[in-house]
Backbone as numpy.savetxt, mean C-alpha at the origin, in Angstrom:
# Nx Ny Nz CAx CAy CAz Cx Cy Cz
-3.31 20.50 -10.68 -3.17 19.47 -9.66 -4.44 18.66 -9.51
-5.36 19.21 -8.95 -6.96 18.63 -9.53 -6.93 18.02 -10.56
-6.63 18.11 -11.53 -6.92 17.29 -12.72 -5.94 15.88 -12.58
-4.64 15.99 -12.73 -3.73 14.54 -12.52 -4.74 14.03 -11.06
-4.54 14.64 -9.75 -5.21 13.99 -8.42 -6.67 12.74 -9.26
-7.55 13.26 -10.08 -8.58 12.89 -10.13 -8.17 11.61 -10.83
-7.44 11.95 -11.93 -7.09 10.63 -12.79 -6.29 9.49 -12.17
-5.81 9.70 -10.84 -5.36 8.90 -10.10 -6.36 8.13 -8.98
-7.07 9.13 -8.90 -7.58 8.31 -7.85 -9.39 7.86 -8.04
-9.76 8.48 -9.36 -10.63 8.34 -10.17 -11.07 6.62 -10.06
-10.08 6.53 -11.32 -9.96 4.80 -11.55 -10.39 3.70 -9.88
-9.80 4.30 -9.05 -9.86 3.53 -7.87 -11.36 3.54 -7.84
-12.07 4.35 -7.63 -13.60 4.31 -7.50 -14.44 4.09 -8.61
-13.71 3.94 -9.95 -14.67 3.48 -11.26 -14.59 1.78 -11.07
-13.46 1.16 -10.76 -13.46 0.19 -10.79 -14.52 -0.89 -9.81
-13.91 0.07 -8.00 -14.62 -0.56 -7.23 -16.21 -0.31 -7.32
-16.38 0.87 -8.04 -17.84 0.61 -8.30 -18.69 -0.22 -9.02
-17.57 -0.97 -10.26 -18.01 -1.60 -10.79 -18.45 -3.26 -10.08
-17.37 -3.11 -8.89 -17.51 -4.55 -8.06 -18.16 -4.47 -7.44
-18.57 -3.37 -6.67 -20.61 -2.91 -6.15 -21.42 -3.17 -6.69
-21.69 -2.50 -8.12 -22.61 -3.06 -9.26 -22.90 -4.21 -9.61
-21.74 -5.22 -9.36 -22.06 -6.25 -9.61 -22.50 -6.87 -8.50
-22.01 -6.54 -7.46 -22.50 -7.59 -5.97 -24.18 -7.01 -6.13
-24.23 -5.77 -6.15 -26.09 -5.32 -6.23 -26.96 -5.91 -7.25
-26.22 -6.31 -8.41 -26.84 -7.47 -9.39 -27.22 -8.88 -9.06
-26.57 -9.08 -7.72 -26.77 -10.55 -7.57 -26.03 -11.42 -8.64
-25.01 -11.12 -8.78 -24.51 -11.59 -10.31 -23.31 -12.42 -9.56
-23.20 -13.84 -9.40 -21.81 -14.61 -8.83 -20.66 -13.93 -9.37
-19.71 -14.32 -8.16 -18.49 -13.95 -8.09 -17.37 -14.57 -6.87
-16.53 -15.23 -7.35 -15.85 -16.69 -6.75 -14.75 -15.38 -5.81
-14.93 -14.80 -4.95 -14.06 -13.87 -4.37 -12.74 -15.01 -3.80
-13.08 -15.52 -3.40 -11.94 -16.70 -3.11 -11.05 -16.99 -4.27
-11.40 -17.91 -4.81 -10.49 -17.85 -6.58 -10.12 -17.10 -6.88
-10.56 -15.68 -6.97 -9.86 -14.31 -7.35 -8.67 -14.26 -6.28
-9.23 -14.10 -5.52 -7.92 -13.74 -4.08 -6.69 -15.04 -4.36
-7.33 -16.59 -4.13 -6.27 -17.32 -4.57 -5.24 -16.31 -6.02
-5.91 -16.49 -7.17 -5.18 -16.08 -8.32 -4.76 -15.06 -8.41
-5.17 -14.04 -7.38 -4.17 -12.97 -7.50 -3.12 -13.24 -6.39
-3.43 -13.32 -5.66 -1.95 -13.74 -4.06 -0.97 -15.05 -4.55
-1.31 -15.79 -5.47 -0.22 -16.80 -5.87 0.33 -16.48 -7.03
-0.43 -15.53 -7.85 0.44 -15.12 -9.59 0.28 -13.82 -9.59
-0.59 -12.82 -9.24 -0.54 -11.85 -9.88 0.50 -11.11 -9.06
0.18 -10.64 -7.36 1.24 -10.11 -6.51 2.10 -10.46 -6.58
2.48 -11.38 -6.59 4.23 -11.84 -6.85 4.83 -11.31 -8.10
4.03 -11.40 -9.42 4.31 -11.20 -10.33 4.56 -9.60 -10.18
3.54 -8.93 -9.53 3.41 -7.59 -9.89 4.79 -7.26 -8.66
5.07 -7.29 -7.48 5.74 -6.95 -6.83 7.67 -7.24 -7.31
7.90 -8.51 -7.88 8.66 -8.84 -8.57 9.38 -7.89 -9.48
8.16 -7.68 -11.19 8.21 -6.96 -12.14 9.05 -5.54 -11.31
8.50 -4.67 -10.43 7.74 -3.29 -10.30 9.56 -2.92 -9.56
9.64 -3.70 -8.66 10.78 -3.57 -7.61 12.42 -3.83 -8.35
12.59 -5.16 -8.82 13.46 -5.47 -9.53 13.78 -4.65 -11.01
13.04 -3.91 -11.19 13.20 -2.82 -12.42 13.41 -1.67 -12.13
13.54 -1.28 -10.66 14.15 0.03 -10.30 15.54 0.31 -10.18
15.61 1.37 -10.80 17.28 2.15 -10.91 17.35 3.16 -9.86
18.34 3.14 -9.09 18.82 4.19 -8.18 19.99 3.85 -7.74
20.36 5.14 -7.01 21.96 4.36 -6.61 21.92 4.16 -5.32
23.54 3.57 -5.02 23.40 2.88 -3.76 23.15 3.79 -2.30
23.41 4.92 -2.66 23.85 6.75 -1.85 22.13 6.51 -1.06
21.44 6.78 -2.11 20.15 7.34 -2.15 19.30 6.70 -1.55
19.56 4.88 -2.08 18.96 3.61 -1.66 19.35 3.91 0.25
20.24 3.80 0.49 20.70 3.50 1.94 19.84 4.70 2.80
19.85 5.72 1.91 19.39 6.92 2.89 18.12 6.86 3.04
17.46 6.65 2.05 15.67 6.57 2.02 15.48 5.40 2.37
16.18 4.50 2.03 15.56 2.91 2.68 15.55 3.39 4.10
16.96 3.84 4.71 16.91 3.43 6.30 15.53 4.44 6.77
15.30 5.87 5.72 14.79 6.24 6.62 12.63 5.37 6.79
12.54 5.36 5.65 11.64 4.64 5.45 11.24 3.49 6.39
12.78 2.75 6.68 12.73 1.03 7.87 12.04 2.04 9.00
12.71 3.44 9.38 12.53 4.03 10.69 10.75 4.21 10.49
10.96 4.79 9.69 9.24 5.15 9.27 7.78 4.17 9.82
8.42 3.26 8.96 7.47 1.84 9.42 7.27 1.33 10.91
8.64 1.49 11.26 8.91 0.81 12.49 8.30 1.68 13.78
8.47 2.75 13.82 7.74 3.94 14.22 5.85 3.82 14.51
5.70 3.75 13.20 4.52 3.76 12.74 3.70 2.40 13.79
4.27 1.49 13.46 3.99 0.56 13.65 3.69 0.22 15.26
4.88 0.77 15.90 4.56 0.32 17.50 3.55 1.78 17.54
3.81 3.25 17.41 2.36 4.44 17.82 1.16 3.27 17.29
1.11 2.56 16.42 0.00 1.92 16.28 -0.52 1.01 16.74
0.26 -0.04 17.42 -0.17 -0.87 18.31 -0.91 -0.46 19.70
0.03 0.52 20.16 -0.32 1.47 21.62 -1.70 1.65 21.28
-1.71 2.48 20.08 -2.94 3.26 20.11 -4.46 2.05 19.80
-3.77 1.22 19.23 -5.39 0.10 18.92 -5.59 -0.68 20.37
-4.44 -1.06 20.79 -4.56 -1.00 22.59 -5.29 -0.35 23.54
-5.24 0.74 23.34 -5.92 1.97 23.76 -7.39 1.76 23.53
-7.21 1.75 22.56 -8.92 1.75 22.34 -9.58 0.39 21.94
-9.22 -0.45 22.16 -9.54 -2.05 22.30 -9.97 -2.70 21.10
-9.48 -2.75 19.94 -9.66 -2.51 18.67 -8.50 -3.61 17.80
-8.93 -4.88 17.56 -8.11 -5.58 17.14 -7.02 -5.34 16.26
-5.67 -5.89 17.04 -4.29 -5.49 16.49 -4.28 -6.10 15.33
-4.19 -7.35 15.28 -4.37 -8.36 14.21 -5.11 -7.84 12.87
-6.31 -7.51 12.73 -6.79 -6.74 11.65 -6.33 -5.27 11.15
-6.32 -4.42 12.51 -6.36 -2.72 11.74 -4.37 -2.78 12.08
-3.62 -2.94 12.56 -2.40 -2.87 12.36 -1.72 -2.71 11.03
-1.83 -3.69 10.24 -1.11 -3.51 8.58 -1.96 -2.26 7.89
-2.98 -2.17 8.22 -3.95 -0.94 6.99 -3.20 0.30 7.97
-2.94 0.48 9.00 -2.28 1.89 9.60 -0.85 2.20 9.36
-0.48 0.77 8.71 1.18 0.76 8.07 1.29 0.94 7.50
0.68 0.29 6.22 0.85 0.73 4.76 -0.09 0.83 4.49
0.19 2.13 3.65 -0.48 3.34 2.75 -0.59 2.65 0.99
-1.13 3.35 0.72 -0.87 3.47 -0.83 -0.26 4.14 -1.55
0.82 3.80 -1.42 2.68 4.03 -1.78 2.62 3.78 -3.31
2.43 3.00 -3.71 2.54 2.95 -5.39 1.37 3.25 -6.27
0.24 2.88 -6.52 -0.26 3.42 -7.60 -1.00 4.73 -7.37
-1.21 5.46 -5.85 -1.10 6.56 -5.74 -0.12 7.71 -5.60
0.86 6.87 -4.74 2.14 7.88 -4.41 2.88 8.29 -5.16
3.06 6.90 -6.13 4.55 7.54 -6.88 3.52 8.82 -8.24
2.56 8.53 -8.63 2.32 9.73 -9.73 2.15 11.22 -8.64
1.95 10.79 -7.94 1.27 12.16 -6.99 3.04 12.88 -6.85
3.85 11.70 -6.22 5.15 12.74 -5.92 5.65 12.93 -7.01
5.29 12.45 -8.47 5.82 12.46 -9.75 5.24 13.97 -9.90
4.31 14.35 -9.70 3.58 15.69 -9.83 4.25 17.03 -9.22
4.38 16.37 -8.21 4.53 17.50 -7.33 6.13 17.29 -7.10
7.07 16.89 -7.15 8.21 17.04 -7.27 9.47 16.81 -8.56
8.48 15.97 -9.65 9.17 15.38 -10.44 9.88 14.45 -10.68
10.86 14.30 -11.47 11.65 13.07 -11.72 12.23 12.75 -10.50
13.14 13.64 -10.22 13.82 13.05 -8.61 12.90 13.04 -7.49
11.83 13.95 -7.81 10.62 13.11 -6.26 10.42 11.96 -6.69
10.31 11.53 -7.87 10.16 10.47 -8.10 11.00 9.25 -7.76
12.02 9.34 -8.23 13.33 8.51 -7.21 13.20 8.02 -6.13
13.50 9.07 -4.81 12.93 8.96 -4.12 11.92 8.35 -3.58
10.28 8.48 -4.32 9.27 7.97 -3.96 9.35 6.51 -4.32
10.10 6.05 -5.05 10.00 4.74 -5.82 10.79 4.08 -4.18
11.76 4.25 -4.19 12.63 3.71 -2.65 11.97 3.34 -1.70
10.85 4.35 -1.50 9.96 4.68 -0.01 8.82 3.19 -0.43
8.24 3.50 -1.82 7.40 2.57 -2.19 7.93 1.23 -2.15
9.11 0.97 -2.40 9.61 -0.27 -2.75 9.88 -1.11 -1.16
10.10 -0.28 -0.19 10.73 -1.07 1.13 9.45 -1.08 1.75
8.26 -0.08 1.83 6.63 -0.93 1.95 6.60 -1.60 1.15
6.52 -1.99 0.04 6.10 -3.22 -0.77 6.43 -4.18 -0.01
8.07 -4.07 -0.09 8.20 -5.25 0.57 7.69 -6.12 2.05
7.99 -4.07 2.97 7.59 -4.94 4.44 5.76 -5.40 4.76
5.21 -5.21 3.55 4.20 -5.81 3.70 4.00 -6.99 3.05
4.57 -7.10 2.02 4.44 -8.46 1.71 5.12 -9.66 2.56
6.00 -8.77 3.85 6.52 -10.42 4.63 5.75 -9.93 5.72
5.93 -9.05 6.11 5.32 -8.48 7.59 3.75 -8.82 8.01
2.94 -8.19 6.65 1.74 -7.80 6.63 1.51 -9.57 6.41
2.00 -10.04 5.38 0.92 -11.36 5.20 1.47 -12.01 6.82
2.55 -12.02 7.37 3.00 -12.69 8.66 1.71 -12.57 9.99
1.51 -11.16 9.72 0.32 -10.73 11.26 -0.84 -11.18 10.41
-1.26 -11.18 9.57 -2.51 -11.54 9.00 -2.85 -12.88 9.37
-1.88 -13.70 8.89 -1.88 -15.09 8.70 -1.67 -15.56 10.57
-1.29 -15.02 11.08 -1.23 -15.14 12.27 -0.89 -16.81 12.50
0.27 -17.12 11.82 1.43 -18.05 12.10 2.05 -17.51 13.35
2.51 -18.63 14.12 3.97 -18.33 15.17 4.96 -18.51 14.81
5.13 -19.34 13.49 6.10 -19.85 13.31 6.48 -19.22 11.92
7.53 -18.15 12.03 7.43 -17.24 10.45 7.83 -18.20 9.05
8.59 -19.45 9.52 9.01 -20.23 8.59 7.99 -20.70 7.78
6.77 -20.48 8.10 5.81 -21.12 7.27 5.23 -20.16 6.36
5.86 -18.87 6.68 5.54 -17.76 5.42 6.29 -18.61 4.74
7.35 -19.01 4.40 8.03 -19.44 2.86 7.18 -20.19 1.71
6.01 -20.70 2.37 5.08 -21.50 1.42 4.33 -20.15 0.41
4.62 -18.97 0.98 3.90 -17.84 -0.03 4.82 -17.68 -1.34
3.79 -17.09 -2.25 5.15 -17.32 -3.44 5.34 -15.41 -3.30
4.70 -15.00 -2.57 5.48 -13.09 -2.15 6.64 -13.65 -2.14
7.08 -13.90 -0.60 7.64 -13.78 -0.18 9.05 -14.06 -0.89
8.94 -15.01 -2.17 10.35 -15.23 -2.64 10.16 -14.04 -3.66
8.95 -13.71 -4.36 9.59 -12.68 -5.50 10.08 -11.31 -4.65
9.38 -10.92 -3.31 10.23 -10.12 -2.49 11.44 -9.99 -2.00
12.12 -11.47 -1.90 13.74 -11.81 -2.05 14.24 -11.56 -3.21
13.45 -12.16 -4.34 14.16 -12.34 -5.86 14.83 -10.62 -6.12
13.46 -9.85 -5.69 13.49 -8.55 -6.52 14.65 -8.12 -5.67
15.11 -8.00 -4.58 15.55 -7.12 -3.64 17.00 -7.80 -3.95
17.44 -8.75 -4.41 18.52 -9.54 -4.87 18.76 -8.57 -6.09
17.99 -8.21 -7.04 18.14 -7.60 -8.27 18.27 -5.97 -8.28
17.71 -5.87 -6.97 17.73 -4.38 -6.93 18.87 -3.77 -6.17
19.59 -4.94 -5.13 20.94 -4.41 -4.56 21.86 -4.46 -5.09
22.03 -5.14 -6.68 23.08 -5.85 -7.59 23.15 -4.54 -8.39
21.86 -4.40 -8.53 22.06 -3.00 -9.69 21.68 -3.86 -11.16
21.43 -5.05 -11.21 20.81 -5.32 -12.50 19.63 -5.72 -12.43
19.06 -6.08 -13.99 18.11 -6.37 -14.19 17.71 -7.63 -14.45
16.39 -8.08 -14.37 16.09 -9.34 -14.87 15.90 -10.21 -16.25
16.56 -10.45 -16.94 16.18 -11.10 -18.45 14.81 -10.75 -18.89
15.24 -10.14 -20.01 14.10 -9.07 -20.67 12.63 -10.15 -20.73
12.81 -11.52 -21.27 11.61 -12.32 -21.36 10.88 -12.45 -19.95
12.11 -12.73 -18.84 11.32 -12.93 -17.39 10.46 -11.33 -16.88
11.30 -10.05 -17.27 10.43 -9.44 -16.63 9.54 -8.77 -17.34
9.40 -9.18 -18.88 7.95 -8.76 -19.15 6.76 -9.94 -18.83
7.74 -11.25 -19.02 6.35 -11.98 -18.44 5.53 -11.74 -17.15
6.25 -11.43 -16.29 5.90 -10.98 -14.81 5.28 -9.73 -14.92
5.75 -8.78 -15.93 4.80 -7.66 -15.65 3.65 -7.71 -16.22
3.48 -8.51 -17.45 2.03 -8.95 -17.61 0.91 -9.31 -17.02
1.63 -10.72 -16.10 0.82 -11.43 -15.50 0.35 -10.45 -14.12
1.44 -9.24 -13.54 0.96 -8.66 -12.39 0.03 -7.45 -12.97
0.17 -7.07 -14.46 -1.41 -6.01 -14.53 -2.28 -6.58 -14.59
-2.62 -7.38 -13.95 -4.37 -8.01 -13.93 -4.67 -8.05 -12.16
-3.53 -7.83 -11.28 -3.45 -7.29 -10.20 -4.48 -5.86 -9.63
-3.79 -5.25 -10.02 -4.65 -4.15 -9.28 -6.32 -4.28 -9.78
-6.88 -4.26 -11.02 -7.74 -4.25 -11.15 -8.97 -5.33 -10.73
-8.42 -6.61 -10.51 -9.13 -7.74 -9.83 -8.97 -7.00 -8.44
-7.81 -6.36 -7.51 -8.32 -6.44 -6.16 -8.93 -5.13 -6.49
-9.44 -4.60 -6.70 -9.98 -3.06 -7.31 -11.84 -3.53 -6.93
-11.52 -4.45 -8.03 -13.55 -5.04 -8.29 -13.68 -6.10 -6.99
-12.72 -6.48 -6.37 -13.16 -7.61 -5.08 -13.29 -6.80 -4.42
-12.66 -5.21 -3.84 -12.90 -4.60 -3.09 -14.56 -3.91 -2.93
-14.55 -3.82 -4.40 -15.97 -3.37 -4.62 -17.05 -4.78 -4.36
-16.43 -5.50 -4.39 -17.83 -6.54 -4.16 -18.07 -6.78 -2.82
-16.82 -6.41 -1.88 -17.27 -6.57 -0.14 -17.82 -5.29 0.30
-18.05 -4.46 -0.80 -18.78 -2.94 -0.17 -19.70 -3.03 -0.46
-20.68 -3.91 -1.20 -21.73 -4.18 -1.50 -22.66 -3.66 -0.27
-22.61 -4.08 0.69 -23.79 -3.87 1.59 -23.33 -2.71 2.44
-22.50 -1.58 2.11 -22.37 0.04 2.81 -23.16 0.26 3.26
-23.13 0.84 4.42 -24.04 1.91 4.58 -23.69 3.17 5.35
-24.57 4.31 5.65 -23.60 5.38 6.21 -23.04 5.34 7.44
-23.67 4.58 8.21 -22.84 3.89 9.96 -21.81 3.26 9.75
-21.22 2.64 8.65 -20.35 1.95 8.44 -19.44 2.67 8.02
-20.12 3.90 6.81 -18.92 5.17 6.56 -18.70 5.96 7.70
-19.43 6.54 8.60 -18.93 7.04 9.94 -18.26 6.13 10.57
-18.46 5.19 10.66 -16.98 4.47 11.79 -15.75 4.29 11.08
-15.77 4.25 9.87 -14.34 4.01 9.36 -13.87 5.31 9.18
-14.52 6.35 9.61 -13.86 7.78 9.34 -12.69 8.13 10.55
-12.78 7.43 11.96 -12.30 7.95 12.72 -10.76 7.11 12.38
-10.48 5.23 12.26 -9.41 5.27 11.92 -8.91 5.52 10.49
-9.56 6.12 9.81 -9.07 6.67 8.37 -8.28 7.85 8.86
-8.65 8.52 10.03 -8.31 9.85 9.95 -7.02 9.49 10.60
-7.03 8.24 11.61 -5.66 8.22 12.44 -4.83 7.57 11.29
-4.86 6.99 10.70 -4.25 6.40 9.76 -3.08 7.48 9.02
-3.60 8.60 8.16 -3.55 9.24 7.80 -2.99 10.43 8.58
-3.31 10.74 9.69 -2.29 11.51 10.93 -1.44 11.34 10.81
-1.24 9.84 11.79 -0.05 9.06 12.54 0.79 9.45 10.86
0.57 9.06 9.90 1.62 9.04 8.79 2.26 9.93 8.82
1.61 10.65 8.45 2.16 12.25 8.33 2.91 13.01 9.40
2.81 12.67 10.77 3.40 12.84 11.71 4.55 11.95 12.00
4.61 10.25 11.66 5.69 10.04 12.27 6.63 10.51 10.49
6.20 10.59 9.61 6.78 10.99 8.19 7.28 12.50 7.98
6.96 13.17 8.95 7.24 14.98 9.57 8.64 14.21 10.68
8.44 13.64 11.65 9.31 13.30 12.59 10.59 12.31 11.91
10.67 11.76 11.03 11.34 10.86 10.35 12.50 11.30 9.99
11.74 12.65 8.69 12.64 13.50 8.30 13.76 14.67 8.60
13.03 14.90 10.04 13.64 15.65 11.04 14.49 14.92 11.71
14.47 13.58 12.03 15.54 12.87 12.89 16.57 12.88 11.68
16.75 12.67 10.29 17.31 11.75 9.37 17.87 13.55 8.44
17.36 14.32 9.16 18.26 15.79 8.52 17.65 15.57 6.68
16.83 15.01 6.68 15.87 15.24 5.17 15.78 16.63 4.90
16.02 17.04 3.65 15.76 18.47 2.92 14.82 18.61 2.09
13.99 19.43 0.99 13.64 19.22 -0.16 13.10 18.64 -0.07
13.39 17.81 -1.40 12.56 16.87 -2.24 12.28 15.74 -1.73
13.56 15.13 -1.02 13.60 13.92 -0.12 12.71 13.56 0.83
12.71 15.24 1.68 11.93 15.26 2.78 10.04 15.17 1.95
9.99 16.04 1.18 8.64 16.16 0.94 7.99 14.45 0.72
9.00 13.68 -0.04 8.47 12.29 -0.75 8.44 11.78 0.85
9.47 11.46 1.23 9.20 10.72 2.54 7.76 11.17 3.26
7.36 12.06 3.45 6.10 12.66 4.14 5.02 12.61 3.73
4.70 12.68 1.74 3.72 12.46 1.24 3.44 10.85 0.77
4.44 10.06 1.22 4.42 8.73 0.92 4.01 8.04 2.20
4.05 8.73 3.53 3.96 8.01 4.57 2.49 8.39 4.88
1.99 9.40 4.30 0.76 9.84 4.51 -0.39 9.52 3.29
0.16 8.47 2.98 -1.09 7.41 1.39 -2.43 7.08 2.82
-3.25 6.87 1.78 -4.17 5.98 2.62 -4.30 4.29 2.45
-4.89 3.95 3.02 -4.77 2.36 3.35 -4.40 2.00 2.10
-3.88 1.26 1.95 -3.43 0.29 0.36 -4.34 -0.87 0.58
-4.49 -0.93 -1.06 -5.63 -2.20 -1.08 -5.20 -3.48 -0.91
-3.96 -3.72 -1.15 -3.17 -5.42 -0.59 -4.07 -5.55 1.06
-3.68 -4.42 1.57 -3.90 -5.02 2.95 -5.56 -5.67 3.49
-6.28 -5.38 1.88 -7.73 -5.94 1.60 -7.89 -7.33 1.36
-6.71 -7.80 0.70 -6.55 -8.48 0.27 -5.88 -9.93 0.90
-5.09 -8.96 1.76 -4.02 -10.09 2.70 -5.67 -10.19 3.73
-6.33 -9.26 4.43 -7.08 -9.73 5.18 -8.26 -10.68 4.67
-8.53 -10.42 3.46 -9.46 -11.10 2.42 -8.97 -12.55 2.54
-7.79 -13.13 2.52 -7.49 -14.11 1.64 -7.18 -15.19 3.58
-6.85 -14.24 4.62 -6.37 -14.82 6.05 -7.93 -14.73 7.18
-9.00 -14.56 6.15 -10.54 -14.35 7.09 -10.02 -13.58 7.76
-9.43 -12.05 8.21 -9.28 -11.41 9.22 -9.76 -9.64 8.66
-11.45 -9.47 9.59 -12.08 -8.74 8.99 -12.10 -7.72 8.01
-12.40 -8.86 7.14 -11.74 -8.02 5.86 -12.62 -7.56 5.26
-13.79 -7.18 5.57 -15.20 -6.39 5.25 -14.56 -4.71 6.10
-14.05 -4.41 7.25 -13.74 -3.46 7.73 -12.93 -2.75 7.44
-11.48 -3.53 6.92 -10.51 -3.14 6.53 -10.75 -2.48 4.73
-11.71 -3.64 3.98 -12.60 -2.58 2.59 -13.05 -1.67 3.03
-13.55 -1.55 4.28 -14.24 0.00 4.53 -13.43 1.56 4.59
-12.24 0.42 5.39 -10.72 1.36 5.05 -10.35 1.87 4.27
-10.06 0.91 3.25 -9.39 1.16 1.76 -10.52 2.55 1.07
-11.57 2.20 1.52 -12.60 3.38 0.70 -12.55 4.69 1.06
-13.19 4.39 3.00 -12.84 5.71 3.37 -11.53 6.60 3.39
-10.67 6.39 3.76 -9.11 6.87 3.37 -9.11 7.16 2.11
-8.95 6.66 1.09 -8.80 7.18 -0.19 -9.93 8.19 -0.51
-11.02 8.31 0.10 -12.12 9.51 0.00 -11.65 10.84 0.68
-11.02 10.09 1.53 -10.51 11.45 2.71 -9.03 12.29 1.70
-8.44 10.91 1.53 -6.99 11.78 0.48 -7.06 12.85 -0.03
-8.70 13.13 -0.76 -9.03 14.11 -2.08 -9.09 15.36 -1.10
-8.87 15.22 0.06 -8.49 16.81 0.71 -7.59 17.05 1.88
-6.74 15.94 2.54 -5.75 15.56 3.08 -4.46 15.33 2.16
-4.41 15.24 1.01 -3.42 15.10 -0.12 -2.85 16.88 -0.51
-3.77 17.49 -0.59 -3.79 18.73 -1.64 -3.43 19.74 -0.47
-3.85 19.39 1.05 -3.40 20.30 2.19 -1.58 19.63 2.70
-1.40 18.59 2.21 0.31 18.45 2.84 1.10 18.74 1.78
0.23 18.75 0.37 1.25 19.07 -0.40 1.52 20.80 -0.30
0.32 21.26 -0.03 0.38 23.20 0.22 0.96 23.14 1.56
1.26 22.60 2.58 2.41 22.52 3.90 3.67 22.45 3.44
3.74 21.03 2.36 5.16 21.04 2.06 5.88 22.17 0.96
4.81 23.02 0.77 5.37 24.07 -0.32 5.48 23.34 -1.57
């Protein structure tokens, strides 16, 4: 288990170190242009490709989607209360306490630990965050009133396109969706090294404060993702993916959506780091809970 864990979550910190290295070089870097070129071609592309190429059936889809909508939705108001509470802007830390890192951590991790059909499963859970962050998350970011003016994002249609393709049960023309999956692997690894270039100036006061909502982050998941499965009579395998998917740490889009909407998006990188530091022993204790 150690060994797959590392190779997953390895890469996340080779990369962003490399976007440290370079910010400590003094070496330019157009973080804007990147963010443009990945939020207008690569996310779309990559969210498109990733979603619209999933197989499952309709049984499975309905059950994990709804429970997943509950998941979020859940999640989402304990999280408002609680940044209320402690006077802590909604607008910024709201989407990083929503979505986790559901896909390029979750699905190998539940691929591990449950297999092909955790896998199933996990793909469902991943796919309806994908989406509700790509309308939701860029919506509070962007902090429009008027949601109609999300349509100018090009997410937001490959998040229609895919979800059109994925309720049909087919696929997309073999040329369209390898072009799209091309153009979206240059995705993760650009927001990978931008993440690393806003951590440039760390320091350990900055890693102690992001420890406390890393840790709620990472709670709240796991708790309303324990409570989810219990309302929704989850068993098994089902239950375990739903719980280890709701309990990812911050996903790096939400670096990105705050990156690209000025909404402190130096804090929310602090997120993405600390959380995924914390995983390497919050991961390995829910999976020994869930048996």
């Amino acid at each position: 288990m150690i060994g797959l864990f590392l190779n997953v979550v390895a890469p996340v910190f080779i990369i962003a170190g490399l976007g440290w290295g370079w910010f400590r070089l003094k070496i330019h870097y157009d973080s804007a242009t990147i963010t443009q070129l990945v939020m207008n071609i690569g996310a779309p592309c990559l969210v498109f490709s990733t979603i619209s190429s999933l197989t499952v059936s309709k049984e499975v889809l309905g059950q994990m989607g709804a429970a997943t909508v509950v998941t979020i939705t859940i999640t989402a108001v304990s999280a408002f209360i609680i940044l209320k509470l402690m006077r802590k802007s909604v607008q910024a830390l709201i989407p990083p306490l929503i979505f986790g890192n559901t896909g390029n951590m979750g699905l190998p991790i539940c691929l591990f630990a449950f297999g092909s059909e955790g896998l199933t499963f996990a793909v469902i859970v991943f796919a309806v965050y994908a989406l509700s962050m790509m309308v939701i998350g860029t919506w509070i970011y962007s902090g429009v009133k008027n949601p109609l003016l999300l349509l100018r994002s090009p997410i937001i249609y490959a998040c229609i396109l895919s979800l059109v393709f994925l309720i049909l049960g087919e696929q997309p023309p073999g040329f369209i969706l390898k072009t799209t999956r091309l153009l979206g692997q240059f995705t993760i690894p650009l927001m990978l090294f931008t993440l690393g270039i806003s951590l440039g100036n760390l320091s350990v006061d900055v890693l102690l404060r992001a420890v406390s909502t890393s840790s709620l982050k990472i709670g709240l998941g796991f708790g309303v993702g324990f409570l989810v499965a219990e309302l929704f009579g989850l068993t098994g395998i089902a239950r375990g993916a739903l719980i280890l998917q709701s309990s990812m740490p911050v996903a790096v889009f939400n670096y990105l959506l705050a990156n690209q909407f000025e909404r402190n998006s130096k804090e929310v990188a602090e997120l993405v780091f600390v959380s995924t530091l914390m995983s390497m022993i919050s991961i390995p204790l829910i999976l020994y809970f869930l048996g």
